[in-house]
N, C-alpha and C positions, 0 to 999 in steps of 0.2 A: 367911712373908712375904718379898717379894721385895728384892734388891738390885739397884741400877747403882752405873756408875762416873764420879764427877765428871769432866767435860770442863775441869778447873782441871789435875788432877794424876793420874786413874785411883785416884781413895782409893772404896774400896770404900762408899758409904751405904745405909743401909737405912732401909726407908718400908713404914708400914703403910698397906696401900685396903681397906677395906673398903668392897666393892658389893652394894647392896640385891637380894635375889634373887627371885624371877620366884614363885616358891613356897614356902611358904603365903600365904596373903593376910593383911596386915600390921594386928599390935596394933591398930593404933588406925584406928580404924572409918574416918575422913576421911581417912586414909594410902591413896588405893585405887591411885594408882601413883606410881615410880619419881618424883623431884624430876629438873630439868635439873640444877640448881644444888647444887654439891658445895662442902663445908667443909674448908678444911686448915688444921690444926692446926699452927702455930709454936709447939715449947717455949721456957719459958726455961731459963736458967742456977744449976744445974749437972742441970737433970732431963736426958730423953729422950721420945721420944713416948708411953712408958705413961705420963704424966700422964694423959693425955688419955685412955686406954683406957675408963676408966669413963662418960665422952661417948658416943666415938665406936661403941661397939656399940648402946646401945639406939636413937642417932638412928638407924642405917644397918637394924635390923631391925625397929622402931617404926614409923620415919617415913619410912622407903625413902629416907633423902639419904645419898650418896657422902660418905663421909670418908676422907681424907687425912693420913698426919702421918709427915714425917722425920724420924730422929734425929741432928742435926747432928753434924759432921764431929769426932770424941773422942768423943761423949757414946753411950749406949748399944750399941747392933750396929754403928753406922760407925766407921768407920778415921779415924783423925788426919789421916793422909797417905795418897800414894800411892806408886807407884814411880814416877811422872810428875815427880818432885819430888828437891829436895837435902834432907836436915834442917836447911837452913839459909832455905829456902822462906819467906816471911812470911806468916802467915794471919790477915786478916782477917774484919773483916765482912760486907766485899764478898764473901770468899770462898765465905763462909756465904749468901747472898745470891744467889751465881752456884750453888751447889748446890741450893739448891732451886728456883730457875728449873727447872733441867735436869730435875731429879725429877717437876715438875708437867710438863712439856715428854711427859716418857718415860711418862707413866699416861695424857696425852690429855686435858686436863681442858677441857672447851669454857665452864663457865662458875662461879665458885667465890667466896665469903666465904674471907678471911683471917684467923682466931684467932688472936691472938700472945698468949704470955703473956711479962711483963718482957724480957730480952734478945732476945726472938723479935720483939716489937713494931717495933724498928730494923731486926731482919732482913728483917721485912716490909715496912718503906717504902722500905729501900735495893732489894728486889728488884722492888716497884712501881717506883719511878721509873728504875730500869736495865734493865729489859726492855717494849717495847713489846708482847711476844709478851703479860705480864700486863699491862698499863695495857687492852688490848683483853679480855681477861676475867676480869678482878677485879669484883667486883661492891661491895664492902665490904670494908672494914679494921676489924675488932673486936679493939681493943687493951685489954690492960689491964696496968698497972704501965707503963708504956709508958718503955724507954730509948733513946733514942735516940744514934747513932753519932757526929753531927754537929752544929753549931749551926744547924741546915736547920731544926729542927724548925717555929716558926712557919709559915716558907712551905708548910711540908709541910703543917699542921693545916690551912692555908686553898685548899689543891688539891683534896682528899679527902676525901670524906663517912665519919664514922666511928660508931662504936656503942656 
């Protein structure tokens, strides 16, 4: 699986895509092509995106949908930091936030549902309402355990259709 580099600091992240493939013709009889609409997976805290592993293979060879899931910034195969940085650097949620903009930026995703689970849920509405590049193709925000960063949350819950 592939890596890039946070445009915060050059910290090295890693993200698992898995893309539906053209061949054999898919499990499930009504699967008969590719979805536009791709899912990315938000971990929470302290996993990584093999949470998710056991989702994201049978949707993506099943049901032919694109799944997406980074391992935030410490947690699994990414890096804490980068060389871009002091070790005195603050890393927030924003941080976390402006990395996986950049991740969903760098795979191309023209149209995608947001899974979050507990501390991924925040990551998700701070990277919604701080990039217009996702408010233009976010389709869904499906939270659950949902923490939030801020005391935004109310105005948040009444912006965003959720699941």
């Amino acid at each position: 699986m592939p890596y890039t580099k946070s445009p915060v600091d050059d910290a090295h992240l890693y993200y698992r895509d898995y893309r539906p493939a053209a061949f054999p013709v898919p499990f499930q009889a009504q699967a008969e092509h590719a979805s536009e609409l791709s899912l990315v997976f938000v971990h929470g805290w302290p996993m990584s995106s093999a949470m998710w592993e056991h989702l994201m293979l049978p949707l993506c060879e099943s049901h032919r949908i694109r799944c997406v899931a980074v391992d935030r910034r410490g947690f699994g195969k990414s890096d804490w930091s980068g060389t871009g940085t002091s070790n005195t650097t603050e890393i927030t949620y924003e941080t976390f936030a402006k990395d996986t903009v950049h991740v969903l930026q760098e795979v191309d995703l023209k149209k995608f549902v947001f899974v979050g689970a507990s501390m991924g849920g925040g990551e998700t509405l701070l990277a919604y309402f701080g990039s217009e590049w996702v408010r233009e193709r976010c389709q869904v925000c499906a939270l659950h355990g949902r923490e939030y960063p801020h005391t935004r949350s109310m105005a948040i819950l009444n912006n965003l259709s959720f699941l």
